[in-house]
gemmi code that builds the backbone of each chain (N, CA, C; Angstrom):
import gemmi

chains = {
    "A": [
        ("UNK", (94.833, 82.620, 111.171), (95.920, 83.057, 112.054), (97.268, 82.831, 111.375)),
        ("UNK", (98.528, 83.860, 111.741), (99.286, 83.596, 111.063), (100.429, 82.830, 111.484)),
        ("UNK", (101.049, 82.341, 111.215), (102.586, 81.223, 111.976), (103.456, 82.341, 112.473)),
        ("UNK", (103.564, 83.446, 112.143), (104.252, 84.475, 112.336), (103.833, 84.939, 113.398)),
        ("UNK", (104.244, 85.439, 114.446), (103.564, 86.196, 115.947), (104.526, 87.325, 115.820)),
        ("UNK", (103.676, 88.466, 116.160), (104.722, 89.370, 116.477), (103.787, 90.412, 117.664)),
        ("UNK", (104.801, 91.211, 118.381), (103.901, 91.886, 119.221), (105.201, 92.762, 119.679)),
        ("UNK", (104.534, 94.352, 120.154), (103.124, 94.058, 120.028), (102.139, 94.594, 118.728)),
        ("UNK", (100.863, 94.682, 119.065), (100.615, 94.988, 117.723), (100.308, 96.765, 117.053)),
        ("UNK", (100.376, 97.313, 118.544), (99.828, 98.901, 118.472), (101.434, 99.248, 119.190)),
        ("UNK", (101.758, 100.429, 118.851), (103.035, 101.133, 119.780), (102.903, 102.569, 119.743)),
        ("UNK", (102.960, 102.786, 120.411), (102.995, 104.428, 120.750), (104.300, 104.644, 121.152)),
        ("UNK", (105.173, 105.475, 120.801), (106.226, 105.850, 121.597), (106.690, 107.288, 121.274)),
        ("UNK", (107.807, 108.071, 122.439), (107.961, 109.272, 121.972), (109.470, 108.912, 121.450)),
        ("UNK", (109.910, 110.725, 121.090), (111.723, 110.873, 120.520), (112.545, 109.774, 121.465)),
        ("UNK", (112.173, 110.380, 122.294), (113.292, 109.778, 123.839), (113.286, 108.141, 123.750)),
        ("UNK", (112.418, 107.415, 123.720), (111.960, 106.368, 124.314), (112.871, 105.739, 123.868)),
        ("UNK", (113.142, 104.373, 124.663), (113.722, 102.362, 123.852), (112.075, 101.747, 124.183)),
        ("UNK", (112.422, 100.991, 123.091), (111.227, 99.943, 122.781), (111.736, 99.110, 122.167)),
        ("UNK", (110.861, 97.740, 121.761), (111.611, 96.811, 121.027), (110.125, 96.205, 120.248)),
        ("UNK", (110.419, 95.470, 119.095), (109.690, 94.618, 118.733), (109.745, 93.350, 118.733)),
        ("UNK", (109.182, 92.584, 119.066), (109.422, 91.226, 119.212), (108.872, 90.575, 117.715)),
        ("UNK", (109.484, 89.378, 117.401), (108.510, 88.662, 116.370), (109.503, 86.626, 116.700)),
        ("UNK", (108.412, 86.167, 116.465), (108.078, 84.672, 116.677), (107.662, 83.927, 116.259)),
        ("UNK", (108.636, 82.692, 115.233), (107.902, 81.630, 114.094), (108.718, 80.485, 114.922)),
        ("UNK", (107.805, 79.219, 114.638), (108.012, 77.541, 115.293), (107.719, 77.134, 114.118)),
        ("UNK", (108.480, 77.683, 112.426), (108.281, 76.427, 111.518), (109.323, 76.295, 111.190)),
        ("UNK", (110.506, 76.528, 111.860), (112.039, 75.545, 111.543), (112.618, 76.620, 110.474)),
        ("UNK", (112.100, 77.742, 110.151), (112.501, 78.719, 109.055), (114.186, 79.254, 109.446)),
        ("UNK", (115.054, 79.563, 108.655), (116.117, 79.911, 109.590), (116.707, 81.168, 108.512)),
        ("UNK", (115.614, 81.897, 108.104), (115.589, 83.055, 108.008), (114.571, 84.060, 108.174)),
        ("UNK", (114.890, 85.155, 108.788), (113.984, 86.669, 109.242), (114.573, 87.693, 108.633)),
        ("UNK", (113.656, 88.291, 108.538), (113.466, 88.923, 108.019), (112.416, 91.067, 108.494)),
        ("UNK", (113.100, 91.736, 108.728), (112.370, 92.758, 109.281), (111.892, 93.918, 107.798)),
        ("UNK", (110.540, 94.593, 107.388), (110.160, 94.897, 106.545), (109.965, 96.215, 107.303)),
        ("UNK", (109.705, 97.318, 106.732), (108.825, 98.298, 107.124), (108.020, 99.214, 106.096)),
        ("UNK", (106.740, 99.409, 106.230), (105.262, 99.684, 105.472), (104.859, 100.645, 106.088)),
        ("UNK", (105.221, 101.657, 104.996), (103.881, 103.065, 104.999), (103.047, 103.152, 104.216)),
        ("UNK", (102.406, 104.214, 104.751), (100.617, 103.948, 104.314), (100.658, 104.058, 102.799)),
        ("UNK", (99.987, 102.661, 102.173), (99.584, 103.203, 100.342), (101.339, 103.004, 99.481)),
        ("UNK", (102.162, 102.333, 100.474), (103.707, 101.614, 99.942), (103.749, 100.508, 100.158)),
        ("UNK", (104.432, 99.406, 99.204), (104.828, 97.972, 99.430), (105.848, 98.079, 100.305)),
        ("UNK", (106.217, 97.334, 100.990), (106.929, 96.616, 102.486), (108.645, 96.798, 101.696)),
        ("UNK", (109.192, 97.319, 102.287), (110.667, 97.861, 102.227), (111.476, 97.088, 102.763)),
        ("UNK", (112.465, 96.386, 102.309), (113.393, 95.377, 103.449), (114.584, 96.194, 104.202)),
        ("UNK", (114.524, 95.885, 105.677), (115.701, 96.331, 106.264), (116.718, 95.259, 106.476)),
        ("UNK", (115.975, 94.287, 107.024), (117.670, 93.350, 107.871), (116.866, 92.107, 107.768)),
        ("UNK", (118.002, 91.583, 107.235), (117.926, 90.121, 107.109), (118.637, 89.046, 107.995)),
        ("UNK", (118.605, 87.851, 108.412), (118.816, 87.299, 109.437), (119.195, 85.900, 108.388)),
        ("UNK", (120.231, 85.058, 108.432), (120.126, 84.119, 108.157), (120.896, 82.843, 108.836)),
        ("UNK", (120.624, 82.306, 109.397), (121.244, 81.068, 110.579), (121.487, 82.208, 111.965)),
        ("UNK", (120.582, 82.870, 112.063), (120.506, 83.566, 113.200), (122.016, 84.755, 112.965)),
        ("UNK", (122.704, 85.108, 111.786), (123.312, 85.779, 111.559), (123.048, 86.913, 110.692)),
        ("UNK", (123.189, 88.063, 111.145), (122.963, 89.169, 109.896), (123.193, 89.320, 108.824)),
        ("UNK", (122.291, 89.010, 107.707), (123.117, 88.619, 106.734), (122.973, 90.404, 105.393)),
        ("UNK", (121.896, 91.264, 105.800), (121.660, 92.061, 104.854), (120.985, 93.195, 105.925)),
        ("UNK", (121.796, 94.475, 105.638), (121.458, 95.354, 106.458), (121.164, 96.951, 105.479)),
        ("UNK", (120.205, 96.718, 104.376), (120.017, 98.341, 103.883), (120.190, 99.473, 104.157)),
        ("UNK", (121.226, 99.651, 104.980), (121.367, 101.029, 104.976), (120.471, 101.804, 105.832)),
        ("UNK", (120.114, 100.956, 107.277), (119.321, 101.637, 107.759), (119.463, 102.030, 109.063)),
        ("UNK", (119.220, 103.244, 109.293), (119.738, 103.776, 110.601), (119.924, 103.395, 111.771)),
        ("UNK", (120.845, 103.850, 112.257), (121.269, 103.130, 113.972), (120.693, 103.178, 114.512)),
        ("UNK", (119.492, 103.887, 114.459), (118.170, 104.025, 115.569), (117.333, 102.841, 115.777)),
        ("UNK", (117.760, 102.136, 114.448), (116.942, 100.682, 114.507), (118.219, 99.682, 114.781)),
        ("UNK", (117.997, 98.841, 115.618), (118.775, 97.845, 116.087), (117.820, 96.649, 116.227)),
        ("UNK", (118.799, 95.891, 115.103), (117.957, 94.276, 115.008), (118.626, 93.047, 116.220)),
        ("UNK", (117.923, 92.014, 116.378), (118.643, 91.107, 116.977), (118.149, 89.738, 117.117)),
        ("UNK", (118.723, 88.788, 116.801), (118.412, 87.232, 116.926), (119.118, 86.416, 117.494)),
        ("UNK", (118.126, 86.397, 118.483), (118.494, 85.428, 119.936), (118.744, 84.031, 119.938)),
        ("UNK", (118.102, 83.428, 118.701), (117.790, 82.320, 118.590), (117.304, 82.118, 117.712)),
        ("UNK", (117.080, 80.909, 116.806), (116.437, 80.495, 115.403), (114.883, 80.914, 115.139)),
        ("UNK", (114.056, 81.065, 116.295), (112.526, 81.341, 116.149), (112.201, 82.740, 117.196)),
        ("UNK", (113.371, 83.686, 116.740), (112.816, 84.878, 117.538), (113.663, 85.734, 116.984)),
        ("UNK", (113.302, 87.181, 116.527), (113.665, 87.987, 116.269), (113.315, 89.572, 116.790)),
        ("UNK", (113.958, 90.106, 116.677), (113.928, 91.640, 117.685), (114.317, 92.776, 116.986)),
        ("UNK", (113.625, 93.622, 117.252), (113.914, 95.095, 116.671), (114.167, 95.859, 117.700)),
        ("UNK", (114.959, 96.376, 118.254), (115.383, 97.781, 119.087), (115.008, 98.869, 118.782)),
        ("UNK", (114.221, 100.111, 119.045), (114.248, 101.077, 118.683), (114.324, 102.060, 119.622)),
        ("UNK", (115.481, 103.226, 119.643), (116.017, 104.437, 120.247), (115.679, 105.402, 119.692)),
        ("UNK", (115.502, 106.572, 120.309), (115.573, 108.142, 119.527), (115.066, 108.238, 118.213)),
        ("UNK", (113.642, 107.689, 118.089), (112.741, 107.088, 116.583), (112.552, 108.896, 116.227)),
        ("UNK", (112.339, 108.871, 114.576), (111.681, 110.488, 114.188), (109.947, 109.948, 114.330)),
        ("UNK", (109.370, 110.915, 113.907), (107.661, 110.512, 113.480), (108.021, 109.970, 112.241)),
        ("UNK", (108.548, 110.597, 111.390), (108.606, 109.874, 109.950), (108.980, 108.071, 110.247)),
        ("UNK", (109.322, 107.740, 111.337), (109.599, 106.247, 111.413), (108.221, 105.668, 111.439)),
        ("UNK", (107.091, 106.171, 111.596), (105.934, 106.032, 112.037), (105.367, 104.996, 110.778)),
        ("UNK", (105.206, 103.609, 111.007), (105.185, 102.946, 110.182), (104.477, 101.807, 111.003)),
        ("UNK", (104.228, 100.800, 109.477), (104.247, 98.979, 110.218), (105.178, 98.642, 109.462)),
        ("UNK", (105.495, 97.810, 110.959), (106.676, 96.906, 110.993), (106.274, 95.528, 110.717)),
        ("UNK", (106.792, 95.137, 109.869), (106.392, 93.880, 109.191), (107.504, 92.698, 109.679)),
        ("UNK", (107.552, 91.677, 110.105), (108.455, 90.333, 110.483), (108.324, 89.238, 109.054)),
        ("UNK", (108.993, 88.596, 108.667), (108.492, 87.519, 107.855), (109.942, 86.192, 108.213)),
        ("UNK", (109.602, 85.257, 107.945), (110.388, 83.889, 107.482), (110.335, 83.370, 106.467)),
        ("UNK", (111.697, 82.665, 105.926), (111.371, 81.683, 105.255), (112.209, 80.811, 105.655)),
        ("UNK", (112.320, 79.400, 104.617), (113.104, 78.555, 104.623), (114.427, 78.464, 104.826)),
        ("UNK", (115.090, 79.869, 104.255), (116.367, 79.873, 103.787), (116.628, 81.072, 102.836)),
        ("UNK", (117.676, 80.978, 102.410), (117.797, 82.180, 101.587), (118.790, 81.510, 100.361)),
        ("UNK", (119.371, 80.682, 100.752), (119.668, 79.832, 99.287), (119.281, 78.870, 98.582)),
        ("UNK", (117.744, 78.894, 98.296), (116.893, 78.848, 97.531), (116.127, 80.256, 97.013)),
        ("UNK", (115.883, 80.489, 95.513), (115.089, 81.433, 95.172), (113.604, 81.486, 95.129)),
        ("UNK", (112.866, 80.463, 95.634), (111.725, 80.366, 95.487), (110.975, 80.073, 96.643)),
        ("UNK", (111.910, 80.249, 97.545), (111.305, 80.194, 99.312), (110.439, 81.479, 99.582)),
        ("UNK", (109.295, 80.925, 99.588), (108.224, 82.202, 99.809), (108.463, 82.892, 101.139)),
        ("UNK", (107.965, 84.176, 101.534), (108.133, 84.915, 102.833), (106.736, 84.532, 103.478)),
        ("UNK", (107.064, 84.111, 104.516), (105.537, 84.239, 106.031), (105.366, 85.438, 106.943)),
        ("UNK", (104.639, 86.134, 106.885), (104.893, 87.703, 107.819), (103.605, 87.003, 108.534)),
        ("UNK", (104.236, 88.194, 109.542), (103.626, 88.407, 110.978), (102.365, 89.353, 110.849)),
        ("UNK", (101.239, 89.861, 111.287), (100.724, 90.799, 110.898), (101.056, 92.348, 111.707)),
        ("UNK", (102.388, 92.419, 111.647), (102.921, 93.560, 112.503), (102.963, 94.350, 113.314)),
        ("UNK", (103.711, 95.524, 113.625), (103.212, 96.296, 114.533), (103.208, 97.950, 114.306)),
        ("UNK", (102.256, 98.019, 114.662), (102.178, 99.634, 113.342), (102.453, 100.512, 114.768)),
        ("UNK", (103.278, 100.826, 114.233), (104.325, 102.095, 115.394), (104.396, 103.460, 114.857)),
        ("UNK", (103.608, 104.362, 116.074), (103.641, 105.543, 115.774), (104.371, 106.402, 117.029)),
        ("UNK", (105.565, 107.658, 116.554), (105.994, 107.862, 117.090), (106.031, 109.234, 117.208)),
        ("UNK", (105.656, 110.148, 118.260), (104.684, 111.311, 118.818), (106.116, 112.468, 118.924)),
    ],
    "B": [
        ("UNK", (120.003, 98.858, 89.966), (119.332, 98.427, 91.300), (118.116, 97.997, 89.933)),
        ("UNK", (117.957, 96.919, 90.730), (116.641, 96.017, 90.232), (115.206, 96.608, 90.611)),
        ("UNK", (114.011, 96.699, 89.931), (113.342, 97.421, 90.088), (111.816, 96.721, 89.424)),
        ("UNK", (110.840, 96.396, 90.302), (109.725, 95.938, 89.738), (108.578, 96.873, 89.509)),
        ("UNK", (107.936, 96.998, 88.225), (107.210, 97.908, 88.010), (105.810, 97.462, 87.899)),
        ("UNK", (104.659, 97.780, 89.032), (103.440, 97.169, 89.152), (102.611, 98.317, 88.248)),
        ("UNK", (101.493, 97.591, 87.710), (100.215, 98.564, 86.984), (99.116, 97.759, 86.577)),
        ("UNK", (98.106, 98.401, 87.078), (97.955, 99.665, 87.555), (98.035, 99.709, 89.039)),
        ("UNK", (98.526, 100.633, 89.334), (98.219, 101.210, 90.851), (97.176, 100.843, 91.621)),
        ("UNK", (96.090, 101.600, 90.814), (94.605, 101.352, 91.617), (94.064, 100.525, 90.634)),
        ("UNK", (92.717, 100.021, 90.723), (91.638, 99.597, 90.569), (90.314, 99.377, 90.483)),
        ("UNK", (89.548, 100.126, 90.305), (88.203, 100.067, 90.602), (87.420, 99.332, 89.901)),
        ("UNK", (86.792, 98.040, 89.817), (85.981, 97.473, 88.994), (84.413, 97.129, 89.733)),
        ("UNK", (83.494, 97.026, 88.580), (81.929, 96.072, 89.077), (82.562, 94.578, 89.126)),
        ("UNK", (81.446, 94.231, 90.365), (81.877, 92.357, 90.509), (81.012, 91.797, 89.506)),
        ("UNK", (82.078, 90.837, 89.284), (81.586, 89.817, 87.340), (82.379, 90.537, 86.506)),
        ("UNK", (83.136, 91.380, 86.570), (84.418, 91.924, 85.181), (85.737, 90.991, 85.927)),
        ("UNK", (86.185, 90.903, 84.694), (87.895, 90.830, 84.586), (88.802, 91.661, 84.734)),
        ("UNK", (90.088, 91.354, 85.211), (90.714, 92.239, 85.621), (92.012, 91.337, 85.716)),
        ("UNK", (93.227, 92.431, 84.714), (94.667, 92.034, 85.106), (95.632, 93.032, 85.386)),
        ("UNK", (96.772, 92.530, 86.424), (97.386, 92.998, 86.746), (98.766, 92.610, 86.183)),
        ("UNK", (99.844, 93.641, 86.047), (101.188, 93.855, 85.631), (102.370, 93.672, 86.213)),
        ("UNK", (103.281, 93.145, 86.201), (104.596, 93.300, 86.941), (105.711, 93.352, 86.178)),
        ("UNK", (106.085, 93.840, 86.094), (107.637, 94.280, 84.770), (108.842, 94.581, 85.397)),
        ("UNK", (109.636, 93.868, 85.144), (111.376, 94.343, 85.202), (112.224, 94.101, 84.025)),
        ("UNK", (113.333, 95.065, 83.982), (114.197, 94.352, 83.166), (115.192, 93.653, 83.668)),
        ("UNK", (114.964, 93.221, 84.599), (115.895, 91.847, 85.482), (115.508, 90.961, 85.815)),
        ("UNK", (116.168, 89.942, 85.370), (116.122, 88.724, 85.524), (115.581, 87.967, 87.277)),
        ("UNK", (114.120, 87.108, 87.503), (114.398, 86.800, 88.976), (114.666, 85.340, 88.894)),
        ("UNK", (115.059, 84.909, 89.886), (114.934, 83.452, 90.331), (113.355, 83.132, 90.547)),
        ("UNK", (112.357, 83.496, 91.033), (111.131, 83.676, 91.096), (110.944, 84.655, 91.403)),
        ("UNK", (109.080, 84.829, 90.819), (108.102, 85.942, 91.190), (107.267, 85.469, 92.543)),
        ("UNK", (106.532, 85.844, 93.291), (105.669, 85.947, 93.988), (104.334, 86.996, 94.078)),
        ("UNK", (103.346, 86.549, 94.124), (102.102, 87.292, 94.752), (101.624, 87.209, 95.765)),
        ("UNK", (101.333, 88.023, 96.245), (100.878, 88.472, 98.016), (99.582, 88.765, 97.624)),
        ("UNK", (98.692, 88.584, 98.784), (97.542, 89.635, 98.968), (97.743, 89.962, 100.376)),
        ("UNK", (96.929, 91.591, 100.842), (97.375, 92.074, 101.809), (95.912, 92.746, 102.252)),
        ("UNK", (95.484, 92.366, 103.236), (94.333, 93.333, 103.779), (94.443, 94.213, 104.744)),
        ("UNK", (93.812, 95.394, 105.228), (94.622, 96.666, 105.951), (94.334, 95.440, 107.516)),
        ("UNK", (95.888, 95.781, 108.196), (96.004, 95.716, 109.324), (96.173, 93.984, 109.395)),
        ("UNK", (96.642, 93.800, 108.161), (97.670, 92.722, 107.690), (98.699, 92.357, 107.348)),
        ("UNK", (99.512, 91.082, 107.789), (100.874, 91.047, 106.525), (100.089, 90.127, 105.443)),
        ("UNK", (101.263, 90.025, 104.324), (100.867, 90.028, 103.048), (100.953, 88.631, 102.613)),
        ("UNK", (100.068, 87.927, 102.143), (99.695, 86.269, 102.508), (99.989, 85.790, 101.004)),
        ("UNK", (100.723, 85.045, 100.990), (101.617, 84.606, 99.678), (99.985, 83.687, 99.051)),
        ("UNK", (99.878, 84.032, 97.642), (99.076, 83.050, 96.820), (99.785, 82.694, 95.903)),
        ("UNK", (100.674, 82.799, 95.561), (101.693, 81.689, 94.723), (102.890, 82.104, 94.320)),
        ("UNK", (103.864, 81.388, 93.678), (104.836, 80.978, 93.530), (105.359, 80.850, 91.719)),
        ("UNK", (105.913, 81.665, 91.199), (106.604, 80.721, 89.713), (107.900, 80.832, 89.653)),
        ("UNK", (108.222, 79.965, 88.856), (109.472, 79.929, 89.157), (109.973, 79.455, 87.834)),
        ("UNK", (109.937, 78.874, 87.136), (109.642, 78.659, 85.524), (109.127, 79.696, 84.554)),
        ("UNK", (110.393, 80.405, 83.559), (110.149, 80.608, 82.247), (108.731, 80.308, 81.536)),
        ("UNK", (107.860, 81.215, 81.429), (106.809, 80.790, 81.044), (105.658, 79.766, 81.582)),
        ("UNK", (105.509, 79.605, 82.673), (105.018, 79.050, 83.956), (103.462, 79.490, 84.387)),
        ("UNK", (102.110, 78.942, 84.163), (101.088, 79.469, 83.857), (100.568, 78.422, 85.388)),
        ("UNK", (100.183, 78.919, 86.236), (99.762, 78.564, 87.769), (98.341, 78.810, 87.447)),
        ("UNK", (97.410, 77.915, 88.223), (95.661, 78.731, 88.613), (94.989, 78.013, 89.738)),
        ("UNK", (94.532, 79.296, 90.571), (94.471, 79.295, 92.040), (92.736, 79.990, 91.739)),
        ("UNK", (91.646, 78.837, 91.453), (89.896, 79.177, 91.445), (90.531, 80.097, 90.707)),
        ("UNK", (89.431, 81.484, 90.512), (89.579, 82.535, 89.332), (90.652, 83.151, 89.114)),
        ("UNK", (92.064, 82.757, 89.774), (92.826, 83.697, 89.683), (94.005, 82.475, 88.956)),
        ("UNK", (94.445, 83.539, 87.742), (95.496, 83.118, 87.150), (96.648, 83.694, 87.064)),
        ("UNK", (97.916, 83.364, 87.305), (99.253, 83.428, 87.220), (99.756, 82.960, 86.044)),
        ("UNK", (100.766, 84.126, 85.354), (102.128, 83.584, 84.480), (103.097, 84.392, 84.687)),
        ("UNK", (104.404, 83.677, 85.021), (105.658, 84.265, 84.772), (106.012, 84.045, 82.991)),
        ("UNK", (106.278, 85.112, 82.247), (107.375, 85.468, 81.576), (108.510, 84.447, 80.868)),
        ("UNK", (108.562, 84.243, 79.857), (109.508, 83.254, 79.011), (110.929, 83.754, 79.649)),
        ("UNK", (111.074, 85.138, 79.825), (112.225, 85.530, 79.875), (112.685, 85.730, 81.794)),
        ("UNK", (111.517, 85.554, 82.357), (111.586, 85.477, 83.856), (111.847, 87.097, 84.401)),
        ("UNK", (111.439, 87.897, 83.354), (111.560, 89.164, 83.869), (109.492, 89.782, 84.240)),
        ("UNK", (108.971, 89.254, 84.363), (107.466, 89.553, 83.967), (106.613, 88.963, 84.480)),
        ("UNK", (105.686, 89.210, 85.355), (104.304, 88.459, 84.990), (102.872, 88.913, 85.656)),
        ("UNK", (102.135, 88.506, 85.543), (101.012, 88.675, 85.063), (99.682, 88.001, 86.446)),
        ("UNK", (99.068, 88.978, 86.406), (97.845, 87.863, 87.910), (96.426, 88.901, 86.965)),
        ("UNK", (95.896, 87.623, 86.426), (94.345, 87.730, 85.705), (93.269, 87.369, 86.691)),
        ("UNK", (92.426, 87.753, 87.003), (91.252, 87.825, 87.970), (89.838, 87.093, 86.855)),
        ("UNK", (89.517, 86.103, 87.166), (88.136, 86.498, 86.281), (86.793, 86.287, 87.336)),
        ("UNK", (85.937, 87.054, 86.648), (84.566, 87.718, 87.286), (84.906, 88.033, 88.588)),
        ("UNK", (85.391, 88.597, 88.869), (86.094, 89.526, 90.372), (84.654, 89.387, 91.174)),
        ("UNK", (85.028, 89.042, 92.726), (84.187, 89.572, 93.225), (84.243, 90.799, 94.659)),
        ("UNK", (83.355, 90.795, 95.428), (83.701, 91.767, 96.093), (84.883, 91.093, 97.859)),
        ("UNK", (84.938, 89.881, 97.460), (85.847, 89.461, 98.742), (87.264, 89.306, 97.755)),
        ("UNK", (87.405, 89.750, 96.763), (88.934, 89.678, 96.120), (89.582, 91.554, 96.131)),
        ("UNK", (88.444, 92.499, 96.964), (89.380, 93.193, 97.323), (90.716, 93.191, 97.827)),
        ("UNK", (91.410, 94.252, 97.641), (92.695, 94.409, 98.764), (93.414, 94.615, 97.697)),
        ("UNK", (95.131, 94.619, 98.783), (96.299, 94.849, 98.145), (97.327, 93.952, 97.098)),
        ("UNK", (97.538, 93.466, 96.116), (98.251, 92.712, 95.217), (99.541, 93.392, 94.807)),
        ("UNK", (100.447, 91.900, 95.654), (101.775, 93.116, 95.384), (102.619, 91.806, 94.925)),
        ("UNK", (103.201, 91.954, 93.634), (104.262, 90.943, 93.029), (105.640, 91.499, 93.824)),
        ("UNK", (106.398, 90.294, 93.851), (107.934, 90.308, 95.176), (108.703, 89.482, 93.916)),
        ("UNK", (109.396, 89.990, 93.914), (110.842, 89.131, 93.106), (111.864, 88.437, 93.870)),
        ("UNK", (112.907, 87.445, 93.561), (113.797, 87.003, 94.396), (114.975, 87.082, 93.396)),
        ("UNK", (115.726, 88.536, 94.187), (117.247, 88.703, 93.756), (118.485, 87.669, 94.739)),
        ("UNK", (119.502, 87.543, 93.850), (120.336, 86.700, 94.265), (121.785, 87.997, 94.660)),
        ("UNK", (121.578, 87.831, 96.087), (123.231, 88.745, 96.243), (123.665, 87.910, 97.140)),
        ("UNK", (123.994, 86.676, 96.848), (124.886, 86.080, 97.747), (124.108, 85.719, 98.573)),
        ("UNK", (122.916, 85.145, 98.616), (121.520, 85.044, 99.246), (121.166, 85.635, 98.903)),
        ("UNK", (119.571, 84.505, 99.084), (117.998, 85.689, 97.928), (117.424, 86.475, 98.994)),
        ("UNK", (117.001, 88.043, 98.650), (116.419, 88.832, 99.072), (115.232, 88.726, 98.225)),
        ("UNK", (114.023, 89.499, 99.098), (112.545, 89.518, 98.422), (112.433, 90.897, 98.099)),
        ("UNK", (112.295, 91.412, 97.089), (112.175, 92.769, 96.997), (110.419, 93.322, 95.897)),
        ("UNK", (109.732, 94.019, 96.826), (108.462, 94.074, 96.160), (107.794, 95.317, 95.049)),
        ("UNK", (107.155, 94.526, 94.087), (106.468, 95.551, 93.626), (105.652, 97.024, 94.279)),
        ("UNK", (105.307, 98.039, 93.489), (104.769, 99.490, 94.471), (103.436, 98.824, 94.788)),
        ("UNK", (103.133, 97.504, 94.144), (101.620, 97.001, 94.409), (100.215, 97.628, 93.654)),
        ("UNK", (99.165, 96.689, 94.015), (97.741, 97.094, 92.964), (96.898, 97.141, 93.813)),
        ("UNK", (95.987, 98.139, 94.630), (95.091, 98.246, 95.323), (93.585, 98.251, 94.245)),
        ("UNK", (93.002, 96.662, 94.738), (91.949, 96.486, 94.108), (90.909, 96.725, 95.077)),
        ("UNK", (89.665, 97.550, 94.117), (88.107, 97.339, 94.974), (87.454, 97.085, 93.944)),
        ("UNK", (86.526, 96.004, 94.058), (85.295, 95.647, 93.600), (84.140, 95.369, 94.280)),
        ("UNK", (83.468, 96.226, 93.538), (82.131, 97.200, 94.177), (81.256, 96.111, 93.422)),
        ("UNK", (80.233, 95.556, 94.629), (78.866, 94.805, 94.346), (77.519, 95.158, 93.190)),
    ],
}
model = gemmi.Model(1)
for chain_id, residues in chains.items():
    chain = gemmi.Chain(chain_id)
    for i, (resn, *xyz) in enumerate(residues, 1):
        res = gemmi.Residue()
        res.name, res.seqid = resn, gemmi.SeqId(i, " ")
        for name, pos in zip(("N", "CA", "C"), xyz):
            atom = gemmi.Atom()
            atom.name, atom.element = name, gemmi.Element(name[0])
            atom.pos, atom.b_iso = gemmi.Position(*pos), 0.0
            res.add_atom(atom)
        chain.add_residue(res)
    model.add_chain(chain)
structure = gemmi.Structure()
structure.add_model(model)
structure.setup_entities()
């Protein structure tokens, strides 16, 4: 099992819809991290979180809206998704981000397909 | 833009061969990382280097980072068929905080 929780783990949604992703670590990590994985691609970074502050945002569309509520919870918003968003969504933590050798903990995601 | 170059792609081997995998940049990391990833998984860290020339071993599987910390290397020996899956080396760039940024990855099968 992983330290990482995220949910949920299946999503269906259409153009129109809001949805959100949730994700959830209790190991004191005080950075998140949101990834996203298509089929037969390594995990892409979108937004980074560090002391519960945004610290790295790639360039990725307003349709995705991140958010951290608190040190062991993190959130994805999603509005007016294409199908091409149709992906897994990957969560991870680590320690920190000023250290270089703080490994990432992911969640086992939520593979979102959007109709 | 920093850029890690995994090879091979795929994989197909018999279980009891050897088998290595590639990771190349011409940039410098603070550390490498290896993941393994099984479908309808996230990607479960098996180690860590962080040292110039840095030779790790985890049972049959061996790790080295690179003298120059741009490189390294995950050797398999006698593969078997539960070391399928995805192998994806992650680098750690420094922009003012470290980001993890990953190799395109090595989808291994080894067939019994």
């Amino acid at each position: 099992d992983t330290e990482v929780t995220q949910t949920p783990k299946h999503l269906v949604m259409g153009m129109t819809n809001k949805k959100s992703l949730k994700c959830e670590q209790h190991m004191g990590h005080r950075a998140m991290y949101w990834y996203k994985q298509k089929a037969k691609k390594p995990p892409e970074l979108m937004f980074v979180y560090s002391y519960e502050k945004l610290s790295i945002n790639e360039s990725v569309p307003s349709r995705f809206s991140p958010e951290c509520p608190n040190s062991s919870l993190l959130n994805l918003h999603l509005h007016a998704l294409q199908p091409e968003d149709s992906a897994l969504y990957l969560c991870a933590s680590s320690q920190g981000r000023s250290r270089g050798n703080s490994p990432l903990h992911f969640g086992n995601g939520t593979r979102l397909t959007v109709t | 833009t920093q850029l890690l170059e995994q090879s091979p792609q795929f994989l197909s081997i018999q279980e009891g061969e050897n088998l290595t995998v590639y990771c190349n940049s011409s940039s410098v990391f603070s550390s490498l990382q290896w993941y393994r990833q099984e479908p309808g998984e996230g990607p479960v860290l098996l180690v860590t280097v962080v040292t110039g020339g840095e030779v790790k071993k985890l049972k049959r599987l061996t790790f080295q980072f690179g003298d120059a910390r741009k490189d390294s290397s995950l050797h398999i020996t006698a593969a078997q068929t539960g070391d399928t899956g995805l192998y994806l080396c992650a680098g750690a760039i420094n922009t003012g905080g470290f980001k993890t940024i990953f190799g395109a990855g090595t989808r291994l099968f080894v067939k019994a």
